[in-house]
N, C-alpha and C positions, 0 to 999 in steps of 0.2 A: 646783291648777289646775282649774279649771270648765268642764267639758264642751266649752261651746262655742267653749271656748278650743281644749281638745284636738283637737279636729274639726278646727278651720282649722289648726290647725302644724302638725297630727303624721297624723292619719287621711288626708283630703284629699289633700294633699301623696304619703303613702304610695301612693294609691290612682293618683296619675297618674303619679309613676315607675313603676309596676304596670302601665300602659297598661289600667289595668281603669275602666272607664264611673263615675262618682259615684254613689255607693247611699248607704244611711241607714246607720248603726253597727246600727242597730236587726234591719237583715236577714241581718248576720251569724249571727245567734242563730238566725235560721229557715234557714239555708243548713247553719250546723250540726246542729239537729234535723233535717233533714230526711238529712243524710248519713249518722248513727245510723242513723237507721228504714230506710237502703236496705240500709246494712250489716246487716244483721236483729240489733241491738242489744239490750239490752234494756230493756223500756218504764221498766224503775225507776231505770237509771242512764240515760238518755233525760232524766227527771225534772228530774234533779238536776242536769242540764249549766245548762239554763235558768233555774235556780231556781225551776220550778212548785210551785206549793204541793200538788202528789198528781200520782201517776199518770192519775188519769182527767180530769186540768186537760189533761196533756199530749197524752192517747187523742184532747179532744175537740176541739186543735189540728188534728193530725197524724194523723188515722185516715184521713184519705182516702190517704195515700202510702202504707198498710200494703197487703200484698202480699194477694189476698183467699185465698188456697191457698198454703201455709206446706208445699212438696213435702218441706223435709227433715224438716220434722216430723212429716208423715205416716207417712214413711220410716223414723223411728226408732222411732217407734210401734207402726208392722206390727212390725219386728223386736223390740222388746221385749216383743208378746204372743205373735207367732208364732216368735221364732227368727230365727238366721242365716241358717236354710234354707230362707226366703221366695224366690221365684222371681224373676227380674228380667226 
């Protein structure tokens, strides 16, 4: 079946029983990278959802939705130089 076949029977169709607005198939792909990246996923399996040819195909999509302060990273960080016994 050819694409623009699938669009019109099956996508389309889906998308108005949905009561959800006419979008491209195309933005699916970027609704889901961008759902990864909120979820704090990671950039390598990120990758591989879309089929980017590397990780930093992907970085130079989607690097504006990355969080700029990564709190639990810091968090685990303090604790694994300084202990459990880090102050909160």
């Amino acid at each position: 079946m050819c694409q623009s076949n699938m669009l019109r029977r099956h996508f389309f169709p889906a998308l108005k029983r949905a009561g959800i607005k006419r979008v491209r198939f195309h933005d699916l792909r970027h609704t889901f990278a961008s759902l990864l990246i909120e979820q704090g996923e990671n950039i390598k399996y990120i990758q591989t959802q879309p089929g980017h040819s590397s990780p930093t195909m992907t970085l130079s999509v989607y690097a504006h939705l990355m969080k700029p302060v990564n709190q639990a990273a810091a968090i685990k960080l303090e604790k694994t130089i300084f202990g459990e016994m880090v102050a909160k």
